[in-house]
C-alpha positions as CSV (number, residue, x, y, z in Angstrom):
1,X,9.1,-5.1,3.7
2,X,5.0,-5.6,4.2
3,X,4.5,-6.6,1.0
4,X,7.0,-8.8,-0.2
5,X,6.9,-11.3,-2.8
6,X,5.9,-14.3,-0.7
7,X,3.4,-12.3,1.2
8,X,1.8,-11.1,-1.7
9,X,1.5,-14.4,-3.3
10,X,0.8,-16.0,0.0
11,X,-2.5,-13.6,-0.1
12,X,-3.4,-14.9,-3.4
13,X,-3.2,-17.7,-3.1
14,X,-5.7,-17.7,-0.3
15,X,-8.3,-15.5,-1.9
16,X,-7.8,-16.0,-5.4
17,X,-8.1,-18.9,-7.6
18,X,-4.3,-19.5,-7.7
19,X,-1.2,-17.8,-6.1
20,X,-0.8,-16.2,-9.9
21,X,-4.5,-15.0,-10.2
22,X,-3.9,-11.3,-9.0
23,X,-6.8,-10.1,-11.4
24,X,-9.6,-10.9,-9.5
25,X,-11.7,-8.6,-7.3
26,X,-11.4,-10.8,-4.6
27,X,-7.5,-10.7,-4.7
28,X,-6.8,-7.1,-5.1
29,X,-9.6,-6.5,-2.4
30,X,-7.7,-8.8,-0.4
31,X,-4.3,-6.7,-1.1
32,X,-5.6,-3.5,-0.4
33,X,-7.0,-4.8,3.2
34,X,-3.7,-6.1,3.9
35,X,-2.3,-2.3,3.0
36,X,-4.7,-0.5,4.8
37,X,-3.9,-2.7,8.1
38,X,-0.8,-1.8,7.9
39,X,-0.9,2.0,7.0
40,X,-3.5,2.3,9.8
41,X,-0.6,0.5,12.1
42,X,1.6,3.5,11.3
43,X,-0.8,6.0,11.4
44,X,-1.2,5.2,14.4
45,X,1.9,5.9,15.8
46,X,2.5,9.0,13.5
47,X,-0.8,11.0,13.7
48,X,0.8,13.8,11.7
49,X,1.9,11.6,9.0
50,X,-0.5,13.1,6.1
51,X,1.3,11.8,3.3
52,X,0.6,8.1,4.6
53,X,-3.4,9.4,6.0
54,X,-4.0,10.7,2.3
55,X,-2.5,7.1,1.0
56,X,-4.7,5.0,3.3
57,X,-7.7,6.9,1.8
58,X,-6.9,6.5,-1.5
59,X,-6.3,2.9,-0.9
60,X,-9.8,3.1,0.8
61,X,-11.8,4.3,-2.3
62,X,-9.8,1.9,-4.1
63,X,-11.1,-0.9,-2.3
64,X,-15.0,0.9,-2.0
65,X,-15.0,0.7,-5.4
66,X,-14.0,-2.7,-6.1
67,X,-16.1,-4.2,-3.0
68,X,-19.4,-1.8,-5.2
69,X,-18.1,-3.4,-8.7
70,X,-18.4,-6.9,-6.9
71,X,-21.8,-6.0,-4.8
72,X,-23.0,-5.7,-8.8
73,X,-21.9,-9.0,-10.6
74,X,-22.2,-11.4,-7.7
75,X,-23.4,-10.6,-5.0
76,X,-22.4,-14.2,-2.7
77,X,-18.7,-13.5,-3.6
78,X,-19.3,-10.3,-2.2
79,X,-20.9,-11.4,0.9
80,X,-18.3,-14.0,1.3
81,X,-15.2,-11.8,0.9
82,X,-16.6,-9.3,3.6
83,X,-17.0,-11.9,5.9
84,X,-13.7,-13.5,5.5
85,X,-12.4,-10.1,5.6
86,X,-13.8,-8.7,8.1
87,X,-14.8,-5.3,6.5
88,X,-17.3,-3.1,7.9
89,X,-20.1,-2.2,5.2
């Protein structure tokens, strides 16, 4: 599975303070980027998959909102998790 144990832990680990820190915004923004990579994968091969396409923009908002909520406390976290990212603004 995409999102195993290991992987998710492996992906806090790098952008959170600790591999057990999946409360911060950076973490969870990092988790949804990995999801949305990987639903955008499959959409890819399965245009008429609208249960996934509805998913991936949920996930989307998800991670709009979180990215906004960060843009508002601190705004260098923000810039740096975009960057590291790679998100478009």
């Amino acid at each position: 599975m995409y999102n195993s144990k290991e992987a998710k832990e492996k992906i806090f680990k790098k952008h959170g303070k600790s591999a057990q820190d999946t409360g911060s915004a950076e973490g969870q923004i990092a988790l949804f980027t990995h999801r949305i990579q990987h639903l955008s994968a499959h959409l890819k091969n399965n245009q008429k998959d609208f249960n996934t396409e509805r998913s991936l923009v949920r996930l989307v908002g998800k991670r709009r909102s979180l990215l906004d909520y960060l843009k508002s406390k601190d705004i260098t976290r923000y810039r740096a998790i975009v960057k590291e990212l790679g998100i478009r603004k």
